[in-house]
C-alpha positions as a Markdown table, in Angstrom:
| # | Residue | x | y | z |
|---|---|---|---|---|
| 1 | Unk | 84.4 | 143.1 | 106.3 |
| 2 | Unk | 87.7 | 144.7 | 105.1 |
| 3 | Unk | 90.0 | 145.2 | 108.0 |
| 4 | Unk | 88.1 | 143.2 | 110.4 |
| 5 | Unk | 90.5 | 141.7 | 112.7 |
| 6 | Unk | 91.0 | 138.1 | 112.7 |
| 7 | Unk | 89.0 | 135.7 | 114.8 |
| 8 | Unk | 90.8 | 133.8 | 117.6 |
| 9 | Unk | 90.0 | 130.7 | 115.7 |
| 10 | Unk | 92.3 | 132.1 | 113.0 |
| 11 | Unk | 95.1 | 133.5 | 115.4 |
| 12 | Unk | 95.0 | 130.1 | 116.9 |
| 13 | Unk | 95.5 | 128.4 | 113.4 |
| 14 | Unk | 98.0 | 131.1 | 112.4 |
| 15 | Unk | 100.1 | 130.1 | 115.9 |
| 16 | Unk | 100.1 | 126.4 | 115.8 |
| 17 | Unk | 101.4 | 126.8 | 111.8 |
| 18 | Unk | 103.9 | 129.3 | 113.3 |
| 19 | Unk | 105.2 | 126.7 | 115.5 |
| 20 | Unk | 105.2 | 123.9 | 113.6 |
| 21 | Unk | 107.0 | 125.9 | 110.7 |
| 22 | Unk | 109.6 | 126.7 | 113.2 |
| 23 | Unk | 109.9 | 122.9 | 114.7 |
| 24 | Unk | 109.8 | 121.9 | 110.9 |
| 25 | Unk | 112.9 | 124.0 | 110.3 |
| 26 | Unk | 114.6 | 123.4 | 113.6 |
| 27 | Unk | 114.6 | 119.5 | 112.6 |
| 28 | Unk | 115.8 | 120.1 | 109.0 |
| 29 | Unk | 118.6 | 122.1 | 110.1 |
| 30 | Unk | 119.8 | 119.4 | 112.6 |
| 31 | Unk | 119.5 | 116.5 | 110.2 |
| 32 | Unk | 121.8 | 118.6 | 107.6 |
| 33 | Unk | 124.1 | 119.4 | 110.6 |
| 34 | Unk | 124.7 | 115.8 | 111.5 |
| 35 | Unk | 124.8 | 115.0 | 108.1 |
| 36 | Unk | 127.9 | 117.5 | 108.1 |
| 37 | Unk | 129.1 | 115.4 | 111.1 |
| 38 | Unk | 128.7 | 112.0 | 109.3 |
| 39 | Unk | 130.4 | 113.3 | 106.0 |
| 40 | Unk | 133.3 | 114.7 | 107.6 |
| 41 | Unk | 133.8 | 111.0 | 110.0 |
| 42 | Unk | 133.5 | 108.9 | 106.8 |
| 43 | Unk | 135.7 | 111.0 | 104.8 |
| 44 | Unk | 138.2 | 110.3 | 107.4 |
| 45 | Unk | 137.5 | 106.6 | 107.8 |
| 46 | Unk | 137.1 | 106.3 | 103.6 |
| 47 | Unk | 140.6 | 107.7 | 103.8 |
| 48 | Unk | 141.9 | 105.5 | 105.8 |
| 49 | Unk | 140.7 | 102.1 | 104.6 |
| 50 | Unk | 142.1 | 104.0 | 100.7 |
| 51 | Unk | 145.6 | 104.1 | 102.6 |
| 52 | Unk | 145.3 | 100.4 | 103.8 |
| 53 | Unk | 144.8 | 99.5 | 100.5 |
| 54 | Unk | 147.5 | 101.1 | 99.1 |
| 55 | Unk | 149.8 | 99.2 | 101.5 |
| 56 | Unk | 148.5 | 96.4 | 100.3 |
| 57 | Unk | 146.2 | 95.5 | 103.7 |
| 58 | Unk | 143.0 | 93.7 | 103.5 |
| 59 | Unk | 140.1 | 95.5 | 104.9 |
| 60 | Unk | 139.2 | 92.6 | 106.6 |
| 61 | Unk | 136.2 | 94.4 | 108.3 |
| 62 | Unk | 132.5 | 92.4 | 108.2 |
| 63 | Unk | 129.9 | 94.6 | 108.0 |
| 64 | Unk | 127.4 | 93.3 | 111.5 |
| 65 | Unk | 124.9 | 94.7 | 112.9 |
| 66 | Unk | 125.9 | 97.9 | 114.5 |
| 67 | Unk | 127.2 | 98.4 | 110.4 |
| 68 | Unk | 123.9 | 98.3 | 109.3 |
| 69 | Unk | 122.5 | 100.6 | 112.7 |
| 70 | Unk | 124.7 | 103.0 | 111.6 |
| 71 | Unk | 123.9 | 102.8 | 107.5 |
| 72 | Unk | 120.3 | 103.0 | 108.2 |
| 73 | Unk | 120.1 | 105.7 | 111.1 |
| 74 | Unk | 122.1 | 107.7 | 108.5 |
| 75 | Unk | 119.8 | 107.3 | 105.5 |
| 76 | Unk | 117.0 | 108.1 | 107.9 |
| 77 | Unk | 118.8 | 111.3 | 108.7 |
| 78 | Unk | 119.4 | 112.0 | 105.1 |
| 79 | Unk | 115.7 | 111.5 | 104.1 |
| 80 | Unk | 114.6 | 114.0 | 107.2 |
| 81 | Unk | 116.7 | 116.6 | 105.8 |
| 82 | Unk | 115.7 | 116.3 | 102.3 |
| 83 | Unk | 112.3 | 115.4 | 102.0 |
| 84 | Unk | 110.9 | 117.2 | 105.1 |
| 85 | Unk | 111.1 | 120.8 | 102.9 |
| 86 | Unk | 108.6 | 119.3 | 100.2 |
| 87 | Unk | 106.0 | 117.7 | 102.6 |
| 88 | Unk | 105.7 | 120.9 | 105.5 |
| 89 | Unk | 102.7 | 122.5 | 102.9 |
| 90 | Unk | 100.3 | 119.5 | 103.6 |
| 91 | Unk | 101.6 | 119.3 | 107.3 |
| 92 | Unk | 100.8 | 123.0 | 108.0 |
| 93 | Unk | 97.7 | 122.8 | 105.9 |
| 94 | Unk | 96.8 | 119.5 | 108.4 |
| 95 | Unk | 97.1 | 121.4 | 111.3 |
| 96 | Unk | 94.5 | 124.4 | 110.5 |
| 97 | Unk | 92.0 | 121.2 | 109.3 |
| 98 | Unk | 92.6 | 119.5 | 113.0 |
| 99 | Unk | 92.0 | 123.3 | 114.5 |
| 100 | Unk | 89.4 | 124.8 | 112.6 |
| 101 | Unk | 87.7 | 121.4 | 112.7 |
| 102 | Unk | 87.5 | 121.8 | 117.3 |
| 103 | Unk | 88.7 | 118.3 | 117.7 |
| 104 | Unk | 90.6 | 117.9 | 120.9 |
| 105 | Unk | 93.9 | 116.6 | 119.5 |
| 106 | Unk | 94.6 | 119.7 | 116.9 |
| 107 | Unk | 97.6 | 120.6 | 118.4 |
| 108 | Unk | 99.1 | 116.5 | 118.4 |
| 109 | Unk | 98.1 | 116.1 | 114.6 |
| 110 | Unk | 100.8 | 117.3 | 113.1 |
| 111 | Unk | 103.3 | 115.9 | 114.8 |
| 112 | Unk | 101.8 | 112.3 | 114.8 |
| 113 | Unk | 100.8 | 113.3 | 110.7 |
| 114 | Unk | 104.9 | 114.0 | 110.9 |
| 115 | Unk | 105.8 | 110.5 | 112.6 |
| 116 | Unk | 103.8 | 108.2 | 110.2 |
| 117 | Unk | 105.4 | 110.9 | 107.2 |
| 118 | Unk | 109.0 | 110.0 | 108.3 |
| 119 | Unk | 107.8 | 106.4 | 109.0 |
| 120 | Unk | 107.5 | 105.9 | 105.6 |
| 121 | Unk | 110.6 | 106.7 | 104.6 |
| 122 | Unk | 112.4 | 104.8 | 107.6 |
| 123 | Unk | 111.1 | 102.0 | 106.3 |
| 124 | Unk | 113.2 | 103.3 | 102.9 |
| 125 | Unk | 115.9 | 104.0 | 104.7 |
| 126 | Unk | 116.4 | 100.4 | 105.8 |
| 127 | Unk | 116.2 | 99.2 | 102.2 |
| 128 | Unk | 118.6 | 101.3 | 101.2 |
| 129 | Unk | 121.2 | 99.8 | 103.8 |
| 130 | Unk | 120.2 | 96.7 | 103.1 |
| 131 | Unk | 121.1 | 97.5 | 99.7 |
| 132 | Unk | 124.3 | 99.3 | 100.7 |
| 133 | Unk | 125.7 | 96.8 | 102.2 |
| 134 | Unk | 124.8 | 93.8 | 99.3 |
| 135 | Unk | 126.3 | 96.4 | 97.0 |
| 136 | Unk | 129.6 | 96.9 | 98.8 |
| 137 | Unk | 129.9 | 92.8 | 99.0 |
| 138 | Unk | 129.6 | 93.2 | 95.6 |
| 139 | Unk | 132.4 | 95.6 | 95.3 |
| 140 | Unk | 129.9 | 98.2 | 93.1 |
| 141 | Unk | 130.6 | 101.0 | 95.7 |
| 142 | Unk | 133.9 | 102.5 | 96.3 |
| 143 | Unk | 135.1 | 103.3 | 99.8 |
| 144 | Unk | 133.9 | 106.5 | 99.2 |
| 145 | Unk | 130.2 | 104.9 | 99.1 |
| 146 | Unk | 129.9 | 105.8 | 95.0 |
| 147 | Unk | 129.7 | 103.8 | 92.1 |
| 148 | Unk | 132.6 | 101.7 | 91.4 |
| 149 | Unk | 131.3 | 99.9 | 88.1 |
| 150 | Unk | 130.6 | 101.7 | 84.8 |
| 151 | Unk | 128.1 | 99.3 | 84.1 |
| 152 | Unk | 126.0 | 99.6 | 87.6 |
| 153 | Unk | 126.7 | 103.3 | 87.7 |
| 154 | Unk | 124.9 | 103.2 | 84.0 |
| 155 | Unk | 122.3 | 101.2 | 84.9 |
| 156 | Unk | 121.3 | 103.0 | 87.9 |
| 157 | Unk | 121.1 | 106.2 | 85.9 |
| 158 | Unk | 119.0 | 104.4 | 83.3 |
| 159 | Unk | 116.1 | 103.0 | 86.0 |
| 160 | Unk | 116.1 | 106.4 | 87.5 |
| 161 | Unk | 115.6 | 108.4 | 84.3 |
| 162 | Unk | 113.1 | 106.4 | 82.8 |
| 163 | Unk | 111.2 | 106.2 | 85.9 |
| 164 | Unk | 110.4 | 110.1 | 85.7 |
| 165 | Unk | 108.5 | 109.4 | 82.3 |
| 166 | Unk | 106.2 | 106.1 | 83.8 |
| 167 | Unk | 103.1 | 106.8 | 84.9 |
| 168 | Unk | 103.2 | 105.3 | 88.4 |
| 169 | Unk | 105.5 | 108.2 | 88.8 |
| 170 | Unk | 103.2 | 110.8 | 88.0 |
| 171 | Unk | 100.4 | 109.4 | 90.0 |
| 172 | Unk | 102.3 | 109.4 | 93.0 |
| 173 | Unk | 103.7 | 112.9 | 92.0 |
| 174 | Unk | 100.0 | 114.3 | 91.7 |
| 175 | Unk | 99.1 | 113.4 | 95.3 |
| 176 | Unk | 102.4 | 115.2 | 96.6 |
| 177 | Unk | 102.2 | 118.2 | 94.6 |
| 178 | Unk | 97.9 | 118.5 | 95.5 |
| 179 | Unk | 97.6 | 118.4 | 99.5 |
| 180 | Unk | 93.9 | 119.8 | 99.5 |
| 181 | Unk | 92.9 | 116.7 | 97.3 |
| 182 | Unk | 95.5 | 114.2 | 99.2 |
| 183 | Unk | 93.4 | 115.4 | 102.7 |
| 184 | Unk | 90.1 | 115.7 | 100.9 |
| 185 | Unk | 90.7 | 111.9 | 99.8 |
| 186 | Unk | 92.5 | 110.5 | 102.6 |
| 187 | Unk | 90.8 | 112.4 | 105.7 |
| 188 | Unk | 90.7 | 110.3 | 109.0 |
| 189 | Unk | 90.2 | 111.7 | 112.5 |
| 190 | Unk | 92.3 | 111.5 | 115.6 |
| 191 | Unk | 95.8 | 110.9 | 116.0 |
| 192 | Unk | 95.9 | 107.4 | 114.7 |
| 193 | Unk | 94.0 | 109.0 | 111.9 |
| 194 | Unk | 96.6 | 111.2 | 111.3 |
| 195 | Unk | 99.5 | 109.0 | 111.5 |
| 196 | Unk | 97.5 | 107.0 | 109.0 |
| 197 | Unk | 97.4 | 110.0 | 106.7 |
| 198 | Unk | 101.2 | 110.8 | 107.4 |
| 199 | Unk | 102.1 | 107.1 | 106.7 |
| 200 | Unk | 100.0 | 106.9 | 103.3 |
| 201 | Unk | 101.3 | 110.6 | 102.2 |
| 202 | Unk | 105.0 | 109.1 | 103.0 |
| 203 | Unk | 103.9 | 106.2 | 100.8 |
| 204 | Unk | 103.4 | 108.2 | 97.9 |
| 205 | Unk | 106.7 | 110.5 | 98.2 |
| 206 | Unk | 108.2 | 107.0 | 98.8 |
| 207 | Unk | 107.0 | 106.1 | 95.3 |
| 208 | Unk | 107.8 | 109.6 | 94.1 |
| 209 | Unk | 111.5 | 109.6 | 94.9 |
| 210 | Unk | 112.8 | 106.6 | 95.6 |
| 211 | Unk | 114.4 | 106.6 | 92.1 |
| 212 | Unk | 115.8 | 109.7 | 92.7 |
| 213 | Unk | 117.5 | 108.6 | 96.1 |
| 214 | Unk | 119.1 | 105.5 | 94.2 |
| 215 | Unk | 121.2 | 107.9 | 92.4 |
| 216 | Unk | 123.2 | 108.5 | 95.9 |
| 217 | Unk | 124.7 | 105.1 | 94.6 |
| 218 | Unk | 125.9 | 106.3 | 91.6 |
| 219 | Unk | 127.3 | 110.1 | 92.9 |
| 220 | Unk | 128.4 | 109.1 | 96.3 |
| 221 | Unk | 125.8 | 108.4 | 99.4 |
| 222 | Unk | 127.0 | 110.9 | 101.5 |
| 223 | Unk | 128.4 | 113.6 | 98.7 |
| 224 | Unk | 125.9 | 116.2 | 100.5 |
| 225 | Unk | 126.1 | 118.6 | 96.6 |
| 226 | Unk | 124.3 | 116.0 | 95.2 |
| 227 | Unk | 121.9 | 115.8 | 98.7 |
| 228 | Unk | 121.2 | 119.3 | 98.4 |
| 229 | Unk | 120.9 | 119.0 | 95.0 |
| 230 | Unk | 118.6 | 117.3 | 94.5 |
| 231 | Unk | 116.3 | 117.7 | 97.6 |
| 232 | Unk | 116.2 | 121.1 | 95.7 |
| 233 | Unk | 114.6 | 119.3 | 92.8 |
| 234 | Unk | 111.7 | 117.2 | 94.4 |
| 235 | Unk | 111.4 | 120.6 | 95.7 |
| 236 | Unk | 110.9 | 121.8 | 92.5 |
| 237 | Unk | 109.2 | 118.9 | 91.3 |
| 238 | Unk | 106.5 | 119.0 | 94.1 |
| 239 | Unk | 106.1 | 123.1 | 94.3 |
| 240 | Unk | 106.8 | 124.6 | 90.8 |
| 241 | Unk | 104.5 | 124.8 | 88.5 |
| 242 | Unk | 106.0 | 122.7 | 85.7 |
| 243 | Unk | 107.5 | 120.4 | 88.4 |
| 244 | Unk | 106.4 | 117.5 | 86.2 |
| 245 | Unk | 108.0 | 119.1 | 83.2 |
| 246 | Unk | 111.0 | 119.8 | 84.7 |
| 247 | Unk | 111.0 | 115.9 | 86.4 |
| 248 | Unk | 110.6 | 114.6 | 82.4 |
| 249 | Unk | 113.9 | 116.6 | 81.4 |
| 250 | Unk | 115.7 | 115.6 | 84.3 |
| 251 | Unk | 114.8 | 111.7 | 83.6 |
| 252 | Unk | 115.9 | 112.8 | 79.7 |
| 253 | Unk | 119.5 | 113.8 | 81.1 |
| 254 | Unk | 120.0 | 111.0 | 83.4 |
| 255 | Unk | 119.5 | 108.3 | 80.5 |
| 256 | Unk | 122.0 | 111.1 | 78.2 |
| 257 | Unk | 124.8 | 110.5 | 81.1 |
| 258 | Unk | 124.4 | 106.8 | 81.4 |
| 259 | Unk | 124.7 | 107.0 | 77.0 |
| 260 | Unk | 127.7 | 109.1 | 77.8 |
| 261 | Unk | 129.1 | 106.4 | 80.8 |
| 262 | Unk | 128.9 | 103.4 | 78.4 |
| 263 | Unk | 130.1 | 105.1 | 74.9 |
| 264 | Unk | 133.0 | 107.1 | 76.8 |
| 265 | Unk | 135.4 | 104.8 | 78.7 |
């Protein structure tokens, strides 16, 4: 009937998407306040290995383990705060499916859904330190962390823009941008069920983006405009309406600035 008050079935499912909204956002703001942190120290440190080099002093440094620690804990940070935004709409719809389903673990699924989610793009992030650091022993990156080579700079531009036209792309688009068909799909029970789900979902924003995050190589890794930039466009990508549309046009650009890198010198 209209008015009838909601059931406590639907307060509870309204309550547990309240507070996962609000842990969602809680974490997103702290990943883009550390990433504040990080920018500001390695402004500082690019700085200073620009002045050594200027003096004519060898870096001398060897990137080691607690190099690539660092690298990889900050692309995992990096990915938190920019893909976290585009994924909460299957995570809260997960945790009204767990809840209105009775099972006893409701109020763990979307927190374990979140862990396999960011799994995923952990395992990313340690690719793209491992390919960090092969590109600065290459001397492609400046000490800023962007592209030192025309050519690389071009060609990472090129990969990325004609990715948004191939249709792997828009497959793994679809499932990110229809959460009722990834769950209806991909449904498991339990919290390793939903881990599962989080780690598969992760796959396919992993397949989504990961073009789009190789262009951190190109603009500067930790240049947090272009972070917020363009976690604001696989927003758009995922949410909008013509998200696809607007994915197309942006691949269409990014081949028209790598024209404009290798005719403009």
């Amino acid at each position: 009937m209209i008015g009838e008050p909601p059931s406590y079935l639907e307060r509870m499912v309204r309550r547990d998407r309240l507070v996962m909204g609000v842990g969602l956002a809680a974490l997103v703001l702290l990943a883009w306040i550390d990433l504040i942190r990080m920018a500001g120290a390695m402004r500082a440190a690019a700085g200073e290995a620009a002045m050594h080099a200027a003096m004519g002093m060898a870096d001398g440094h060897a990137w080691g383990v607690g190099d690539f620690s660092g690298l990889a804990s900050m692309w995992a940070v990096m990915m938190l705060a920019m893909m976290l935004p585009s994924a909460a709409p299957v995570m809260l719809l997960i945790v009204g499916v767990y809840r209105r389903r009775g099972g006893r673990d409701a109020s763990l699924a979307m927190p374990v859904f979140a862990a396999g989610y960011l799994a995923a793009w952990t395992a990313f992030s340690l690719a793209a330190a491992g390919a960090q650091v092969l590109l600065h022993r290459a001397a492609l990156l400046s000490p800023a962390m962007a592209g030192g080579s025309r050519p690389f700079m071009a060609a990472v531009l090129v990969v990325a823009g004609l990715y948004q036209w191939l249709p792997v792309k828009a497959a793994c688009l679809a499932h990110c941008r229809s959460p009722l068909d990834f769950l209806t799909r991909h449904w498991r029970e339990g919290v390793g069920g939903a881990f599962g789900m989080g780690l598969r979902h992760g796959w396919f924003c992993v397949g989504c983006c990961w073009a789009l995050m190789a262009l951190l190589f190109v603009v500067g890794v930790m240049n947090l405009a272009w972070v917020a930039a363009l976690a604001a466009f696989v927003l758009v990508e995922k949410m909008a309406r013509r998200g696809p549309f607007v994915g197309r046009i942006g691949g269409a650009l990014l081949i028209l600035w790598a024209l404009g890198l290798a005719i403009y010198k």
